[in-house]
C-alpha positions, -999 to +999 in steps of 0.1 A: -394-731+155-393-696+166-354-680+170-356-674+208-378-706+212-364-719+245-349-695+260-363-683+294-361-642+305-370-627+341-380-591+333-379-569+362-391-531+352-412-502+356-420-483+322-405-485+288-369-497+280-367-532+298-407-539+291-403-532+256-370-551+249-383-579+266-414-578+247-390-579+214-378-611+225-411-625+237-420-619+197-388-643+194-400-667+209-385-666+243-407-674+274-408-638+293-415-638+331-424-603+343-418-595+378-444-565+392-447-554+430-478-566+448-493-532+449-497-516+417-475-532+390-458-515+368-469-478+363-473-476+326-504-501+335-522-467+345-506-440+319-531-429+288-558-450+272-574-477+287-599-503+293-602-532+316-575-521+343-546-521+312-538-489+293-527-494+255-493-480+262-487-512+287-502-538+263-482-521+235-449-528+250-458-565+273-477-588+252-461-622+254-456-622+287-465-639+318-472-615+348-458-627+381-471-602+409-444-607+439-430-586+468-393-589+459-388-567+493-397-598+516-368-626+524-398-648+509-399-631+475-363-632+471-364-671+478-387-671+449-367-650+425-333-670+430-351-704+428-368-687+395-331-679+384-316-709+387-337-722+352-335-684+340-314-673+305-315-639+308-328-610+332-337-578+322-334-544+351-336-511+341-337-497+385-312-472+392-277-486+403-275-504+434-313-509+438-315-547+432-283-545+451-301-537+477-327-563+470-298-593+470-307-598+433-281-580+419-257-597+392-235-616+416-265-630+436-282-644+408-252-653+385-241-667+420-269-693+420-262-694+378-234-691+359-246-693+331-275-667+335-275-634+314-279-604+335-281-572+314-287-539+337-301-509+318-296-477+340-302-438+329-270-429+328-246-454+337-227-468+371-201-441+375-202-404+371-224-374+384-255-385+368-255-422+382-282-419+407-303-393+393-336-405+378-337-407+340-372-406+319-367-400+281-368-365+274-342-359+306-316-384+274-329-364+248-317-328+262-287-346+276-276-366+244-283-343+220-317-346+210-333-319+216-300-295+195-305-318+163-341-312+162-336-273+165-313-276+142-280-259+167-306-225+174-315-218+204-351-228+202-343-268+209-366-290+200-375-325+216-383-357+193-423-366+207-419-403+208-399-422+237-372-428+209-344-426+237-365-455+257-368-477+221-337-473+211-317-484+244-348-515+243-335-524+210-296-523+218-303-544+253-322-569+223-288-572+206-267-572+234-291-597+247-287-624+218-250-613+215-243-630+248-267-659+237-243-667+210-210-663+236-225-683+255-236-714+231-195-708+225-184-709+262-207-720+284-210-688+303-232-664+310-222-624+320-234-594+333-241-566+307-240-528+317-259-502+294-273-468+299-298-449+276-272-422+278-246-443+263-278-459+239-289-425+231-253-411+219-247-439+200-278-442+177-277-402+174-241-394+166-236-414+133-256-382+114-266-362+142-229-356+148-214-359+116-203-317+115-187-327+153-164-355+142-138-345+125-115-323+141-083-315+126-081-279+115-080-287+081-112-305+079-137-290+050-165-292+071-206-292+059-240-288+074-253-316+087-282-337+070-305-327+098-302-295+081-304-308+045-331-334+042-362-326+069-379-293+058-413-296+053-416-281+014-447-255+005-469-262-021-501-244-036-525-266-015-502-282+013-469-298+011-452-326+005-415-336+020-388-347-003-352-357+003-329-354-031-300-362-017-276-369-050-265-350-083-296-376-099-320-369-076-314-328-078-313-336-115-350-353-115-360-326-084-358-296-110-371-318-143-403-321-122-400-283-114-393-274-150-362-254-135-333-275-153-316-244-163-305-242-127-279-272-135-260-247-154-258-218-130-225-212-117-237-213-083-251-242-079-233-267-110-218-290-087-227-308-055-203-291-031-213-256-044-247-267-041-246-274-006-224-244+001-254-224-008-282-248+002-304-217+015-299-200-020-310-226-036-337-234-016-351-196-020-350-203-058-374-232-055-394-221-029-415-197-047-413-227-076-429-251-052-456-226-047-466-231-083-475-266-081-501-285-064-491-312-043-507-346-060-491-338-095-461-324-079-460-358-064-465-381-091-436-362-112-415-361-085-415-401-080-419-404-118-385-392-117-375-412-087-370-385-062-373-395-026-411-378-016-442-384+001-473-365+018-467-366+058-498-380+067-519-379+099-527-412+121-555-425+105-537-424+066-509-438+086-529-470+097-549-469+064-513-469+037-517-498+017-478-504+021-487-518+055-516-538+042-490-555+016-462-560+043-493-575+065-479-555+095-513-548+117-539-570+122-566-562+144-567-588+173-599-594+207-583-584+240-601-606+267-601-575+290-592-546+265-619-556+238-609-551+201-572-534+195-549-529+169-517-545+171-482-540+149-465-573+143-428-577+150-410-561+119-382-588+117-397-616+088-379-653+091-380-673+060-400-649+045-428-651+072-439-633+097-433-650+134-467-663+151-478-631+170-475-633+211-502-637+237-520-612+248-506-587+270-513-602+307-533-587+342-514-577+371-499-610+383-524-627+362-498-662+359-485-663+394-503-693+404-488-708+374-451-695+378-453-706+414-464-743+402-439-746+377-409-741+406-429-768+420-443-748+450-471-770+464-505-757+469-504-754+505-469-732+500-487-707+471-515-703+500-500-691+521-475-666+501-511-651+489-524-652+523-497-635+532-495-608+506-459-620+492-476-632+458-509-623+444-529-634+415-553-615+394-580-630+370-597-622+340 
């Protein structure tokens, strides 16, 4: 039996956050409903590579789902959704505040019909405040939470993270919030609406390191550099580099046996942690020209051999190709009926030791509405005409 196994989510979402947490918990287990408008579906259907009318981004984040294609506009639609809601767990929104408001399928209509449904909203930057109804995509919560200064390291030349990390990381704490209130509720019987904003998700998952030199403020507080500035250079060799983190008095200890520079232990500048990190960029001058000295595959092998954090940074394909992943059995190559032949990563998360069965694959716009439709027990006379009249449609492979 899968952990979520049961338990029945209405997605309704255009791009990443809510598509991608909701995928999380179709991997779970739970039977995922996705909602799309009649028209074009969800956007990231169109964005990158492609093939077959579904880009990878898209079947990346929405495989395990079932693909309802509905105009949630029309008094019709909305029949459809609250009917759906009344056997629904959990819904899943990530439209600005007040839009499915303005729909009627905001938390009170729906809890209204169910008390025991889980509505968790995810907004850009909250309900309240100046921000609240401007639009939000990643990199807006990457300048805004601090992002973009952590990667620049405080200079004026900010940097951005190139991954939807803001996006991923509100998906994963909606996941938790999610199954939070899953557990509440096997306790009380009720459902509740849950508020969260990738502003709020952003802040959080940053802050813990990213703002560890902005925490303390008394006056007397000995404060450091933070390990944004200590561990993620890139480190010079004779043919490359290599990237290593030696983060205690061992680690620095094996870091300079592999160097041959152990006589460094004794200098007065650098004999103790806290005088080591006072003058991190002396130090670090020191060993540059060292690291120069060395090719990177021996460097390598004497650097683990003395169990210093280290590793190559390698491209995409030695990414896909490191025999770590092979061992953990994390990709598998899988047949897309419409996509052809696609690599896939398996949900991290191992129960019992084994990985969870994977998901379906990721579906066509409105590619189950027939089926979704049936299951409320909509005759087929009643699914005609919605399709006749544009409400619902259904794509086929």
């Amino acid at each position: 039996m899968q952990p979520l196994e049961g338990v029945k989510v209405l997605e309704f979402s255009t791009m990443i956050t809510a598509s991608f947490a909701a995928m999380m918990l179709a991997e779970q287990g739970a039977q995922v409903i996705k909602v799309e408008p009649v028209e074009l579906g969800d956007p990231m259907r169109y964005l990158g590579s492609s093939k077959g009318g579904i880009s990878a981004l898209f079947a990346n984040c929405n495989r395990g789902k079932q693909s309802l294609r509905l105009d949630i506009k029309s008094e019709a639609g909305r029949e459809v959704i609250l009917k759906l809601a009344e056997e629904t767990d959990v819904v899943l929104c990530n439209f600005r505040p007040g839009v499915m408001q303005g729909l009627g399928l905001d938390a009170d209509a729906l809890r209204g019909v169910n008390p025991r449904l889980i509505y968790a909203g995810v907004s850009g930057f909250g309900l309240n405040g100046p921000d609240r109804d401007k639009p939000a995509y990643d990199p807006v919560i990457q300048a805004q939470a601090g992002f973009a200064a952590v990667q620049g390291q405080g200079k004026q030349d900010m940097e951005f993270v190139r991954n939807l990390t803001c996006d991923k990381v509100t998906a994963y704490t909606a996941c938790q919030a999610v199954t939070a209130a899953l557990y509440m509720r096997e306790k009380t019987g009720e459902g509740q609406k849950i508020d969260l904003s990738m502003m709020d998700a952003g802040l959080f998952f940053l802050f813990p390191d990213g703002f560890m030199h902005r925490t303390l403020l008394d006056d007397d507080a000995e404060h450091a550099p933070p390990l944004s500035e200590l561990l993620y250079e890139m480190t010079k060799t004779k043919d490359g580099g290599l990237t290593l983190s030696a983060a205690t008095e061992a680690q620095q200890v094996g870091l300079l046996t592999a160097l041959d520079q152990l006589p460094l232990l004794a200098d007065e500048r650098f004999n103790t942690m806290e005088k080591l990190i006072a003058r991190i960029d002396e130090f670090r001058a020191i060993l540059e020209q060292e690291f120069l000295q060395h090719e990177t595959e021996p460097l390598l092998a004497k650097l683990q051999e003395n169990d210093v954090p280290a590793a190559k940074c390698l491209d995409y394909e030695a990414v896909l190709a490191h025999p770590q992943f092979e061992a953990n059995n994390s990709i598998d190559k899988v047949a897309h009926p419409l996509m052809g032949n696609m690599l896939r990563v398996k949900s991290p998360a191992q129960f019992h030791g084994e990985r969870l069965p994977p998901a379906t694959d990721s579906p066509a716009h409105g590619e189950h509405t027939r089926a979704v439709l049936e299951g409320l027990g909509f005759s087929a006379e009643r699914i005609d005409e919605l399709f006749e009249s544009k409400i619902a449609q259904q794509a086929e492979r």
